[in-house]
MDTraj code that builds the backbone (N, CA, C; nanometers):
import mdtraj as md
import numpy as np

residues = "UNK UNK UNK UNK UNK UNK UNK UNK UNK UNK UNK UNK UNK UNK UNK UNK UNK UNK UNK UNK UNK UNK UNK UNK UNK UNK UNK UNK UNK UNK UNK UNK UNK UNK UNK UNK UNK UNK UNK UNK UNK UNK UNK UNK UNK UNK UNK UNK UNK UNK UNK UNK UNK UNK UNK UNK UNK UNK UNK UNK UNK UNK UNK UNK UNK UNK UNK UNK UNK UNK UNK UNK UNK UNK UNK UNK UNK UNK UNK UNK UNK UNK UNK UNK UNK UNK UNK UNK UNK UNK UNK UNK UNK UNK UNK UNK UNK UNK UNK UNK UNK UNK UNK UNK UNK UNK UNK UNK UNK UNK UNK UNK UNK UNK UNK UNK UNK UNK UNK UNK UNK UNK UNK UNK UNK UNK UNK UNK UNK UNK UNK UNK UNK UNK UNK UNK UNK UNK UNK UNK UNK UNK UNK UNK UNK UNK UNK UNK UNK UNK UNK UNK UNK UNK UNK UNK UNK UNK UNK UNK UNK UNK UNK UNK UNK UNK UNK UNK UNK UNK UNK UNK UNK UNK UNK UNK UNK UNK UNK UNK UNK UNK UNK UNK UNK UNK UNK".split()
xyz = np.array([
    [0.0847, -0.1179, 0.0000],
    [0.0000, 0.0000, 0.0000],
    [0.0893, 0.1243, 0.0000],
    [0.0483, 0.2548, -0.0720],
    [0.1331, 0.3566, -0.0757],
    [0.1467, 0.4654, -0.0003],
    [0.2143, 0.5079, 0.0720],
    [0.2082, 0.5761, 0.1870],
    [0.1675, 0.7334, 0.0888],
    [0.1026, 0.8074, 0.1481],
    [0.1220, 0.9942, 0.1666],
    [0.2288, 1.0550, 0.0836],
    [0.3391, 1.0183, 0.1978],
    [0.4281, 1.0783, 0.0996],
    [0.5039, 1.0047, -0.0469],
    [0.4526, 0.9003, -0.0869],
    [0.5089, 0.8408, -0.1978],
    [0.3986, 0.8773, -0.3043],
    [0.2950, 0.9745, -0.2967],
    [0.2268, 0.9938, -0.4004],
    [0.1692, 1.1479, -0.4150],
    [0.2591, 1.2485, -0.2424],
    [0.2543, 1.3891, -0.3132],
    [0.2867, 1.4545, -0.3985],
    [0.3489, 1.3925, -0.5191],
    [0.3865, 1.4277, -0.6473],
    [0.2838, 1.4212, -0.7261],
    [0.2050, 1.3408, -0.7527],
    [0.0515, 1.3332, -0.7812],
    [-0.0654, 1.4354, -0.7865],
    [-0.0921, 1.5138, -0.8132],
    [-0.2006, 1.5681, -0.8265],
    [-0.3548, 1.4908, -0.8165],
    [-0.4490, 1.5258, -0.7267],
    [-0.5471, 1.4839, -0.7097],
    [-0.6307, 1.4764, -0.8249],
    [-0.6801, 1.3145, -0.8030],
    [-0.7789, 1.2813, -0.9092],
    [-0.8633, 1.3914, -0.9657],
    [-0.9533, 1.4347, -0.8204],
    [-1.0711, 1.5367, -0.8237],
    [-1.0381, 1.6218, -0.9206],
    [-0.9146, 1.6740, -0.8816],
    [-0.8872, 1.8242, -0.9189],
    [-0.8652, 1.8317, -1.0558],
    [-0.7919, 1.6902, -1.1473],
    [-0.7770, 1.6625, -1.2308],
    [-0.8782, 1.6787, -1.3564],
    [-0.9895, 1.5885, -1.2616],
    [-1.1383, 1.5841, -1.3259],
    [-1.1737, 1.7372, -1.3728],
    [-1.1246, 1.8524, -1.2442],
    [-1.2196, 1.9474, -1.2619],
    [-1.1236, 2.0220, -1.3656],
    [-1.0072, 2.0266, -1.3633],
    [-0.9294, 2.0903, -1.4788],
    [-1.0093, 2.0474, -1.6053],
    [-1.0155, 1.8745, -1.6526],
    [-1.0239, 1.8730, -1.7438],
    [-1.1677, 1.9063, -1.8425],
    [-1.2119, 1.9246, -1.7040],
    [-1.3868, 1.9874, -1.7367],
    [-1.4148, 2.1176, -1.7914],
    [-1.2633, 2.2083, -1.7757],
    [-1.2498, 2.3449, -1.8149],
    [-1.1628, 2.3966, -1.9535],
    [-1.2148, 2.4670, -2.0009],
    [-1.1781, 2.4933, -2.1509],
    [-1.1483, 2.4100, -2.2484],
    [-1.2415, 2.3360, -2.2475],
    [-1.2912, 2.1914, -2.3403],
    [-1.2389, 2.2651, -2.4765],
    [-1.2488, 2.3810, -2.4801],
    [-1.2244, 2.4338, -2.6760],
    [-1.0690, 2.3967, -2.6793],
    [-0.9586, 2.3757, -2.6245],
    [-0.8114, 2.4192, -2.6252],
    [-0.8076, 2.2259, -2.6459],
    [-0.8408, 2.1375, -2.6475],
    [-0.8405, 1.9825, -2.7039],
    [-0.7824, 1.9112, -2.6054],
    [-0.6565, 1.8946, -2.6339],
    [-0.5270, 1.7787, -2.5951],
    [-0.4619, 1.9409, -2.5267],
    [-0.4733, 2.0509, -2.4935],
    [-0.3915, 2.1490, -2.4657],
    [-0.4072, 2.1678, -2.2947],
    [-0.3150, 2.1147, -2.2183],
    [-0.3868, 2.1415, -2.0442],
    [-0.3285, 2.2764, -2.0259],
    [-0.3827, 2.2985, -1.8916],
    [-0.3088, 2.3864, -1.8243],
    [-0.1247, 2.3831, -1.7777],
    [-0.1399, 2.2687, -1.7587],
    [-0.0444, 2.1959, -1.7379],
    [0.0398, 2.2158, -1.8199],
    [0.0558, 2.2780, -1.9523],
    [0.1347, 2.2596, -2.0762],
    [0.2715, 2.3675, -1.9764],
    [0.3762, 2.3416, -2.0154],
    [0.4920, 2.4070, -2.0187],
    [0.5336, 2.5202, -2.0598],
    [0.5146, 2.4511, -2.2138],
    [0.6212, 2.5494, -2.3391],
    [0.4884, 2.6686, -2.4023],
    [0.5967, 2.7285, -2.4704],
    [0.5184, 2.8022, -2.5282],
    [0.4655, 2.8023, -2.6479],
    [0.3373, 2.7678, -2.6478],
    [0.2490, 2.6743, -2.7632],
    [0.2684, 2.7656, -2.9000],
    [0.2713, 2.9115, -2.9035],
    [0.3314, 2.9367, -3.0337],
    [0.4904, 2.9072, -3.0753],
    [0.5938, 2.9422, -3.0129],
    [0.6749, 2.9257, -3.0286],
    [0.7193, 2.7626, -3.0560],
    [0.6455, 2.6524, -3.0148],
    [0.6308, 2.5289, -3.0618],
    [0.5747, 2.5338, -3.1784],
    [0.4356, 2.5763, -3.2068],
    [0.4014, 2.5838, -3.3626],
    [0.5029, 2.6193, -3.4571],
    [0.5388, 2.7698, -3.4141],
    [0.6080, 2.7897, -3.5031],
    [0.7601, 2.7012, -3.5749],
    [0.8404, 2.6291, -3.4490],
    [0.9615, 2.5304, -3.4267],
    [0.8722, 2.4095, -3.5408],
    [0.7787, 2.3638, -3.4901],
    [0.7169, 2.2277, -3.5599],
    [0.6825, 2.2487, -3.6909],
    [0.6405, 2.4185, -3.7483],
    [0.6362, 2.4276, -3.8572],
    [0.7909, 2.4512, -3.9739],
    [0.8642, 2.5190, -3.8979],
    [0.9744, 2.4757, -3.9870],
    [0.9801, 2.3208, -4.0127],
    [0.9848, 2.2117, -3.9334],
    [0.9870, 2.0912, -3.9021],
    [0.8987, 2.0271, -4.0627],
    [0.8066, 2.0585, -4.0190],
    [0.7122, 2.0197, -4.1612],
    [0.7771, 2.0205, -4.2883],
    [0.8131, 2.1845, -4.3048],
    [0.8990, 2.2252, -4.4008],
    [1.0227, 2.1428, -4.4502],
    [1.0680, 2.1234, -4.3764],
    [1.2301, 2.0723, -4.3426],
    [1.1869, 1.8907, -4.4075],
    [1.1023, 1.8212, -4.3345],
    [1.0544, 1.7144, -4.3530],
    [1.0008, 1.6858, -4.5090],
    [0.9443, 1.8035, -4.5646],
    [0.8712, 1.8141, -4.6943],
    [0.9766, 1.8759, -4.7792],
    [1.0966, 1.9067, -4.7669],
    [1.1915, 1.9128, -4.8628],
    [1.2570, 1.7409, -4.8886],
    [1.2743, 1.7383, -4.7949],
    [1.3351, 1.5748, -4.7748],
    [1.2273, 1.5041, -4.8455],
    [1.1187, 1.5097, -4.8349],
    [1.0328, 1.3999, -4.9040],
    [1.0649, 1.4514, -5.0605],
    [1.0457, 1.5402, -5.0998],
    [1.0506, 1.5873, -5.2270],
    [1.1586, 1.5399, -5.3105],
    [1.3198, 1.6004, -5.2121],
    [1.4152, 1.5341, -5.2873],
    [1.4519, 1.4363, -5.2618],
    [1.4430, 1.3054, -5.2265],
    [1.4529, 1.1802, -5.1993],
    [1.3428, 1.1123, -5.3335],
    [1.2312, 1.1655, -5.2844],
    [1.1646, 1.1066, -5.4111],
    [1.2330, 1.1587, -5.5920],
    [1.2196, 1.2693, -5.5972],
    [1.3279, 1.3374, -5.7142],
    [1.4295, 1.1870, -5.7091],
    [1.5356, 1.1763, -5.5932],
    [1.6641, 1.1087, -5.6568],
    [1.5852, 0.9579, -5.6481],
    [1.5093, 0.9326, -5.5942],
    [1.4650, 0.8058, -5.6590],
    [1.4250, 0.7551, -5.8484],
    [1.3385, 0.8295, -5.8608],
    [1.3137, 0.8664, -5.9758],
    [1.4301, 0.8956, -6.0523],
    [1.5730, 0.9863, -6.0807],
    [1.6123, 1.0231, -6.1517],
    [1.7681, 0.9311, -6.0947],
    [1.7844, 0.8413, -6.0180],
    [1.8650, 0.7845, -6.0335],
    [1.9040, 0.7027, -6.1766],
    [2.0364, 0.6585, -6.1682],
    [2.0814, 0.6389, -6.3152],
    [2.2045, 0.4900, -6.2857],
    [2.2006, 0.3868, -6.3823],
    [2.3704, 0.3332, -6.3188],
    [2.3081, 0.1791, -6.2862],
    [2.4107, 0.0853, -6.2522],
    [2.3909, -0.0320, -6.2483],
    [2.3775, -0.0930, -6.1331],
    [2.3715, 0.0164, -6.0308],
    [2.2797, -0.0181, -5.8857],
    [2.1294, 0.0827, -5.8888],
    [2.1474, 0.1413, -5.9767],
    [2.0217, 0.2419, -5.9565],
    [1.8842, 0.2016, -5.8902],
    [1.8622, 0.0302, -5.9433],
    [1.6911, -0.0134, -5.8488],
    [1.7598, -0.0450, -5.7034],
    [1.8565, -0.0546, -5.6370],
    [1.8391, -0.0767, -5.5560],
    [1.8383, 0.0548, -5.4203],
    [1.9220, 0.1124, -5.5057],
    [1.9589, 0.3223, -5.4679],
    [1.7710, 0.3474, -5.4725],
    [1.7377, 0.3965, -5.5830],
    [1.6141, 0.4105, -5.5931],
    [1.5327, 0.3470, -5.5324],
    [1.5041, 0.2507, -5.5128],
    [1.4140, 0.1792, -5.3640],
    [1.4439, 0.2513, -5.2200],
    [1.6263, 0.2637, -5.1950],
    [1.6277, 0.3306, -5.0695],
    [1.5654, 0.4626, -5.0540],
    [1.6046, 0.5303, -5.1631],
    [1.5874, 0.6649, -5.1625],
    [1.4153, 0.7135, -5.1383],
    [1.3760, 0.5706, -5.2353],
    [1.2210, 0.6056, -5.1913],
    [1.1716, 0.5600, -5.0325],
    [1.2126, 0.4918, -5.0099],
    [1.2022, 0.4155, -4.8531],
    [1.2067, 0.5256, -4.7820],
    [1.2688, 0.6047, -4.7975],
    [1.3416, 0.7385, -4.6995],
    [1.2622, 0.8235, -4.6958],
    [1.1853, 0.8586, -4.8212],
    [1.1023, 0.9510, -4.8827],
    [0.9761, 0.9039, -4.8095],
    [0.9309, 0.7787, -4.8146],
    [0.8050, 0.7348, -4.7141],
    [0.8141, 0.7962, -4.5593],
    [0.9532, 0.7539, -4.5116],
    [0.9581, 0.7892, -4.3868],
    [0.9355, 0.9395, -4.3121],
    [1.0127, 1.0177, -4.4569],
    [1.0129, 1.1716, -4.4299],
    [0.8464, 1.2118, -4.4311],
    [0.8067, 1.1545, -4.5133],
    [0.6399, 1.1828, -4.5144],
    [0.5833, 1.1844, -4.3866],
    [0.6351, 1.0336, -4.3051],
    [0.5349, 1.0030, -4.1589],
    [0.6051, 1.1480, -4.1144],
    [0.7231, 1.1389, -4.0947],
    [0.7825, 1.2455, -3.9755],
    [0.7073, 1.3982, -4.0268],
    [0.6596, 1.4028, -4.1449],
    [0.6151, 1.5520, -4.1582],
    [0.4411, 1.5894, -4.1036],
    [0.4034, 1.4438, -4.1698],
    [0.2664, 1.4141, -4.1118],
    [0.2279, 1.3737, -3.9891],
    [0.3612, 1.3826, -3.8667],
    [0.3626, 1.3851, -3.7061],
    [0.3618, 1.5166, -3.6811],
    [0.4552, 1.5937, -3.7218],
    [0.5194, 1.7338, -3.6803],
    [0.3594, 1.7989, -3.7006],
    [0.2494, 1.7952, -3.8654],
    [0.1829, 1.8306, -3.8437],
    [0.0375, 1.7865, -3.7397],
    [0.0342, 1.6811, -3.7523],
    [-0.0379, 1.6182, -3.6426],
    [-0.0198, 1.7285, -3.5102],
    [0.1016, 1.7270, -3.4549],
    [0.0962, 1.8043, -3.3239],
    [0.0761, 1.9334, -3.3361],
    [0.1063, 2.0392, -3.4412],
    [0.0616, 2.1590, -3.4736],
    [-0.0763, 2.1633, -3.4388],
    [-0.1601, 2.0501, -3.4948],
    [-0.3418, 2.0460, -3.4954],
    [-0.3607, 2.0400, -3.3592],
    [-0.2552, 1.9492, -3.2364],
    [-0.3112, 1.9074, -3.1325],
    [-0.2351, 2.0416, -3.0402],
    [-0.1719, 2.1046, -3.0740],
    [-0.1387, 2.2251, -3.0099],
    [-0.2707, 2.3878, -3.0682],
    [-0.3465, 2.3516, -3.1295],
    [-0.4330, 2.4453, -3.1660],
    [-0.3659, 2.4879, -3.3291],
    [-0.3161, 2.4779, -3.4096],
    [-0.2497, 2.5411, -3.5097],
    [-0.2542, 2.5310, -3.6405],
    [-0.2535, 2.5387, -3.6819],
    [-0.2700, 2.4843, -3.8467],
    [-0.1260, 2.4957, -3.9696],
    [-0.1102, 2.3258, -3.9955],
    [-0.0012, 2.3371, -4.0263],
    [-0.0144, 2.3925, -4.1277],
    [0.1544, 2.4540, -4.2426],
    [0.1788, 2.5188, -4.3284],
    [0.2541, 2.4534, -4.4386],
    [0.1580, 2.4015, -4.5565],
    [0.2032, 2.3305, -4.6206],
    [0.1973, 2.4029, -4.7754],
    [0.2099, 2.5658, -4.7746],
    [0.2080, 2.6364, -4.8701],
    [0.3287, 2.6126, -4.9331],
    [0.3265, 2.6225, -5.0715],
    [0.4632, 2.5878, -5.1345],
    [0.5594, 2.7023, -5.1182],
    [0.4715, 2.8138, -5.1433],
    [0.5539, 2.9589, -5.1393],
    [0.6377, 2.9773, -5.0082],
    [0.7366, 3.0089, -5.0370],
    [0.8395, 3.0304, -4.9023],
    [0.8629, 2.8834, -4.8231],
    [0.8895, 2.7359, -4.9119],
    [0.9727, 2.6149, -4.8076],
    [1.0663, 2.6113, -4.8342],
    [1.1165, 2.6718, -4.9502],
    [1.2654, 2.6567, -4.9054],
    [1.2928, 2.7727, -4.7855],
    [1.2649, 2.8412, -4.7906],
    [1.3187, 2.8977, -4.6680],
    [1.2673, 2.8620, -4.5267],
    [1.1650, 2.8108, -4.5376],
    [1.0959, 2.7327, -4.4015],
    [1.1722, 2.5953, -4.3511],
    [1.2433, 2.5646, -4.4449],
    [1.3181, 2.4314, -4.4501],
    [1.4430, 2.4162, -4.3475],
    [1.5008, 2.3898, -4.2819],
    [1.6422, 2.3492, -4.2691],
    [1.7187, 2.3235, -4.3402],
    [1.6598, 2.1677, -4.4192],
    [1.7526, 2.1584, -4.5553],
    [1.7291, 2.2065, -4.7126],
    [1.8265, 2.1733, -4.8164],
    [1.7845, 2.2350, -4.9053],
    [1.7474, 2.1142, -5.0323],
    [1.7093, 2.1343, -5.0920],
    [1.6029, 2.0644, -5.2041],
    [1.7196, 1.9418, -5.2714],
    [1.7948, 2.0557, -5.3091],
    [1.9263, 2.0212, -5.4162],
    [1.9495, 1.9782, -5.5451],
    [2.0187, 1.9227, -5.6036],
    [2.0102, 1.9222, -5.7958],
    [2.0306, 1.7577, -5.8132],
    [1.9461, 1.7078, -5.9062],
    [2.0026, 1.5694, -5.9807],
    [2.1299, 1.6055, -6.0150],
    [2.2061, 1.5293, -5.9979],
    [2.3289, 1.4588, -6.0756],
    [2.3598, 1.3250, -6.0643],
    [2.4550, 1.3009, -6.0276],
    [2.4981, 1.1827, -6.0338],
    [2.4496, 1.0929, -5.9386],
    [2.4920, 0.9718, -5.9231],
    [2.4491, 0.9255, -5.7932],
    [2.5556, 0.9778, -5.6644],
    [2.6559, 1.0059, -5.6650],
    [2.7331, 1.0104, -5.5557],
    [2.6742, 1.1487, -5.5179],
    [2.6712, 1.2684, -5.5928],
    [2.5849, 1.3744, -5.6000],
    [2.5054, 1.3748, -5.4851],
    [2.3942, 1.3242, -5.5393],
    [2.2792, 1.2680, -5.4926],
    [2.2741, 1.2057, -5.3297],
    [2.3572, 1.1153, -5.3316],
    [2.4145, 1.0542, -5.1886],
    [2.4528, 1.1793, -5.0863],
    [2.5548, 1.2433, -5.1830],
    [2.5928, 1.3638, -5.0614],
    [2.5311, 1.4819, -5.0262],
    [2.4408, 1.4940, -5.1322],
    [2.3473, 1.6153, -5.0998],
    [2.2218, 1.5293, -4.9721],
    [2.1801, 1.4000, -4.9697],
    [2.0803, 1.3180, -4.8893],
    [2.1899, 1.3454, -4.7667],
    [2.3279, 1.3008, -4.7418],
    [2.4075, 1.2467, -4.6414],
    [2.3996, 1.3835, -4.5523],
    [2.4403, 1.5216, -4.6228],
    [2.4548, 1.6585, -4.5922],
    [2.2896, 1.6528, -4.5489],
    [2.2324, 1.6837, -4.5688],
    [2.0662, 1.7643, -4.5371],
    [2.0627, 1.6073, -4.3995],
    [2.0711, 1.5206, -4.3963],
    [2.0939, 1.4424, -4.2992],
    [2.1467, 1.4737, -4.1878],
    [2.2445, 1.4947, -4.1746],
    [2.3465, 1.5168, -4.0543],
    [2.2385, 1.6836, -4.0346],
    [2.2413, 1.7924, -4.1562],
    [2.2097, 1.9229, -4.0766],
    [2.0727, 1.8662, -4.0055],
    [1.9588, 1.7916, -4.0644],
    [1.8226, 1.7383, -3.9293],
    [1.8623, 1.6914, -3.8458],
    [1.9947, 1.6239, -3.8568],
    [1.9983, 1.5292, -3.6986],
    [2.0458, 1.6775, -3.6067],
    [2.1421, 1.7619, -3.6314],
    [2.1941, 1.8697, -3.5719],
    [2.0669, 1.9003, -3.5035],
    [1.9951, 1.9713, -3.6216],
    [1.8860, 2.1045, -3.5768],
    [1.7745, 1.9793, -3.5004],
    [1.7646, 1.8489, -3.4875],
    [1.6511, 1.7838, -3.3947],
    [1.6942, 1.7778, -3.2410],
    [1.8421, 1.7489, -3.2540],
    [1.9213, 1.7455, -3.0932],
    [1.9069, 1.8987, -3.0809],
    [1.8779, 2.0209, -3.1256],
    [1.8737, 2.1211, -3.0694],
    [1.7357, 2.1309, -3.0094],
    [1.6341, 2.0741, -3.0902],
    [1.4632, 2.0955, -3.0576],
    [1.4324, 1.9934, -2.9243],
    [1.4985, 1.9011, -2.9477],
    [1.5000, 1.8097, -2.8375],
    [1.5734, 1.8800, -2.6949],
    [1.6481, 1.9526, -2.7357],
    [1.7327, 2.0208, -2.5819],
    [1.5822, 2.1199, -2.5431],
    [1.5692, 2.1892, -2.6219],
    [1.4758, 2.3010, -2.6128],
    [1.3475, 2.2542, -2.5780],
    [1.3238, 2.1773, -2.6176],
    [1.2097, 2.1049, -2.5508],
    [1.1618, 2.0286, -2.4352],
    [1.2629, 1.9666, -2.4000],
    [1.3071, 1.8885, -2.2628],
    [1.1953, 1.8740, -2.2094],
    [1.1712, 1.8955, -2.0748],
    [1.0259, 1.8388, -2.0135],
    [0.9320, 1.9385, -1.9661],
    [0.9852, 2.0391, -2.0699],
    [0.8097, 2.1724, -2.0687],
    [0.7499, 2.1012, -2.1545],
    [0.8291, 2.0276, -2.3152],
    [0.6927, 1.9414, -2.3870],
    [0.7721, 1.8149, -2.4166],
    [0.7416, 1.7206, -2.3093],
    [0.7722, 1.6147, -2.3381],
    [0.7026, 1.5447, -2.4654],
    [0.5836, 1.5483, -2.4939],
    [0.4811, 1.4615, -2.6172],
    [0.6032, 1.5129, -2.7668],
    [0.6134, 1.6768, -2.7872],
    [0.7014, 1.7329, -2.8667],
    [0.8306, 1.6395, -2.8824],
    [0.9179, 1.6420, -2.7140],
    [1.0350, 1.6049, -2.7445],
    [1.0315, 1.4369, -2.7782],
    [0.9401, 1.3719, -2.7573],
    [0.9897, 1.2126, -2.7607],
    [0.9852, 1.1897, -2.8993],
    [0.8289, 1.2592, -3.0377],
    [0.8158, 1.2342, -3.1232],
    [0.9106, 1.2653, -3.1839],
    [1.0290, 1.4293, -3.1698],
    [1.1340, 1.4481, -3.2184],
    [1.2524, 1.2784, -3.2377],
    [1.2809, 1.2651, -3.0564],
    [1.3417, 1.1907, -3.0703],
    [1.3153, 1.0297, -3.1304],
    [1.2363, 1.0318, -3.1878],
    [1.1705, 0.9048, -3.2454],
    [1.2162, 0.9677, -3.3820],
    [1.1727, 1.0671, -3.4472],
    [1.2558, 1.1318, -3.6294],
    [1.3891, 1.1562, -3.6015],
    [1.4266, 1.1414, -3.4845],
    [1.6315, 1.1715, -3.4751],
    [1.6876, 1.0710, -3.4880],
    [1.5838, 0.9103, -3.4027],
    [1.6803, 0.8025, -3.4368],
    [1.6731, 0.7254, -3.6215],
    [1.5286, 0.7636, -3.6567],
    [1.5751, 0.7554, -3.7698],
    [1.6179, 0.8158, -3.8970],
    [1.6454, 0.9897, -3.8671],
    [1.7265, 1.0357, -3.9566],
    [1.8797, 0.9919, -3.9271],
    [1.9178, 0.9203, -3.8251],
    [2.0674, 0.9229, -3.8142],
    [2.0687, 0.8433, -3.8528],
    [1.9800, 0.7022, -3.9056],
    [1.9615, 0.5283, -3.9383],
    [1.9760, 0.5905, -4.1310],
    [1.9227, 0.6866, -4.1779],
    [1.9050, 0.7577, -4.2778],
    [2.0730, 0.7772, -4.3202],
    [2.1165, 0.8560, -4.2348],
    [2.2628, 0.9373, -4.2700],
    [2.3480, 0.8395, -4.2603],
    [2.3437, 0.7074, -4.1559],
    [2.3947, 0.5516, -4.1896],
    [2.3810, 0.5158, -4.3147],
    [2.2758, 0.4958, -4.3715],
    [2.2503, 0.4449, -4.5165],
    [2.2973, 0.5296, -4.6078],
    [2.3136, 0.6408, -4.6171],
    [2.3327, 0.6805, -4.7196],
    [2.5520, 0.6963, -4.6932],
    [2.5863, 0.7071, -4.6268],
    [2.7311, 0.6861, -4.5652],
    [2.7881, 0.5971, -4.6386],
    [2.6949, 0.4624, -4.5720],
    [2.7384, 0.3600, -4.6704],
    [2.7358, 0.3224, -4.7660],
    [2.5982, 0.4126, -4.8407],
    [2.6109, 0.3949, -4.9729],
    [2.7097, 0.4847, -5.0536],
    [2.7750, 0.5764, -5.0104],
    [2.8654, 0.6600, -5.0831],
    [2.9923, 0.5916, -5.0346],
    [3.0411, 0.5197, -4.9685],
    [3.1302, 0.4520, -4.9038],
    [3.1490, 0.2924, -5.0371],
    [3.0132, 0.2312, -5.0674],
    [3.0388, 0.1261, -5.1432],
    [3.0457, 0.1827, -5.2886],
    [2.9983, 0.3065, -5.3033],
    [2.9958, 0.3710, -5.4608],
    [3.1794, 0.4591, -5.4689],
    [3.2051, 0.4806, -5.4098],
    [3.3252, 0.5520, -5.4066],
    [3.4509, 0.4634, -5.3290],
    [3.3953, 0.3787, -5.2492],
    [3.5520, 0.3001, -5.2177],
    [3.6370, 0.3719, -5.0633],
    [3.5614, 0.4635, -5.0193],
    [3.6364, 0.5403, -4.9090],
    [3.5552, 0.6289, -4.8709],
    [3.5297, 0.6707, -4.7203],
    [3.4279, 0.7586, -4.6761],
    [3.4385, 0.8784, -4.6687],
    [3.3328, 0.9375, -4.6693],
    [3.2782, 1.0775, -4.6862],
    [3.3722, 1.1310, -4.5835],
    [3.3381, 1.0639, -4.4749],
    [3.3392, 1.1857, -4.3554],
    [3.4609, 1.0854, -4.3160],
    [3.5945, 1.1732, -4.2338],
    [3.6677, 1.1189, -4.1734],
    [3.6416, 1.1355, -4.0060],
])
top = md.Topology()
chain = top.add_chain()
for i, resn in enumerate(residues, 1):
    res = top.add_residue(resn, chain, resSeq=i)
    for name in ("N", "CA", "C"):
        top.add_atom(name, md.element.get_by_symbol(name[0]), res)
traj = md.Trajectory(xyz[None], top)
C-alpha cells in the first residue's frame, strides 16, 4: 500500500477531473502545458517544411537515379522519402493538437526548410546532398530536443523518435557513398 508521501507528487484525481472539465475548446492542450504553444508551432512548422523538402528530394533522386545499382539506390531513396512523409505528417499532427494549423504552402519552403532541395546529378551527387541535409536534421533535432526537454515532453519524444531515424538515414546513405566511391565521406 502507498504511503502519503510516496504519491505527493501526484495531483489529485478530483482536481484533475475538474481541470479537465475546463476549456474543453483548447483539445489535448492542459493547463499543465509548459512550453510556449506558439513558439512550438512555429519550431514544428519549420519541421514540416524541413521534412517536406526531404520527401521531395529523396523522391526526385529516386526517380532520376541512373547506373547499375540504380533499383536498388532508388528503392532506398524512396524508402526514406516514405519515412520523411510520416515524420512531416507527425510534426503536423501536433501543430493540430497544439491548436495550429499546419503550413504546407509551397511559397516560401525553401526557406521554411532546414535543408535544401538540391540538384540531380549523379548518384554520388545525390548521396551527398541526402548524407549533408541528414546530418544538418539530426543537428537542428538534438537542438529541438534540448529546447524542448520536459516543458513538452509529447514534442520532445516524437522528435526523438525522427532523430533516431534520420541518423539510421545518414547511416545508409554513408554507406552507400562509401560502397559507390571506395572510401568515406566523412573522416
Amino acid at each position: 500500500m502507498a504511503t502519503d508521501t510516496e504519491n505527493t507528487f501526484l495531483t489529485d484525481v478530483n482536481m484533475l477531473r475538474e481541470r479537465a472539465k475546463q476549456s474543453l475548446d483548447n483539445g489535448a492542450l492542459m493547463p499543465s502545458y509548459k512550453g510556449d504553444v506558439q513558439k512550438t508551432i512555429d519550431l514544428l512548422q519549420s519541421v514540416v517544411a524541413t521534412e517536406l523538402v526531404c520527401v521531395l528530394r529523396y523522391t526526385m533522386n529516386s526517380i532520376s537515379v541512373e547506373g547499375l545499382t540504380s533499383e536498388s539506390v532508388g528503392a532506398e531513396f524512396a524508402e526514406h522519402a516514405k519515412d520523411e512523409r510520416k515524420h512531416m505528417l507527425g510534426a503536423a499532427e501536433r501543430i493540430d493538437q497544439l491548436g495550429g494549423v499546419p503550413n504546407f504552402d509551397p511559397e516560401g519552403l525553401a526557406s521554411r526548410s532546414a535543408t535544401e532541395y538540391g540538384k540531380a546529378g549523379t548518384l554520388i551527387d545525390m548521396v551527398k546532398q541526402n548524407l549533408i541535409a541528414e546530418r544538418v536534421v539530426i543537428e537542428h533535432y538534438q537542438e529541438l530536443i534540448r529546447y524542448f526537454g520536459d516543458n513538452d515532453p509529447t514534442t520532445r519524444i516524437m522528435l526523438e523518435g525522427f532523430l533516431a531515424e534520420e541518423e539510421d538515414h545518414a547511416t545508409d546513405m554513408h554507406d552507400l557513398l562509401v560502397a559507390h566511391e571506395g572510401k568515406p565521406f566523412l573522416s
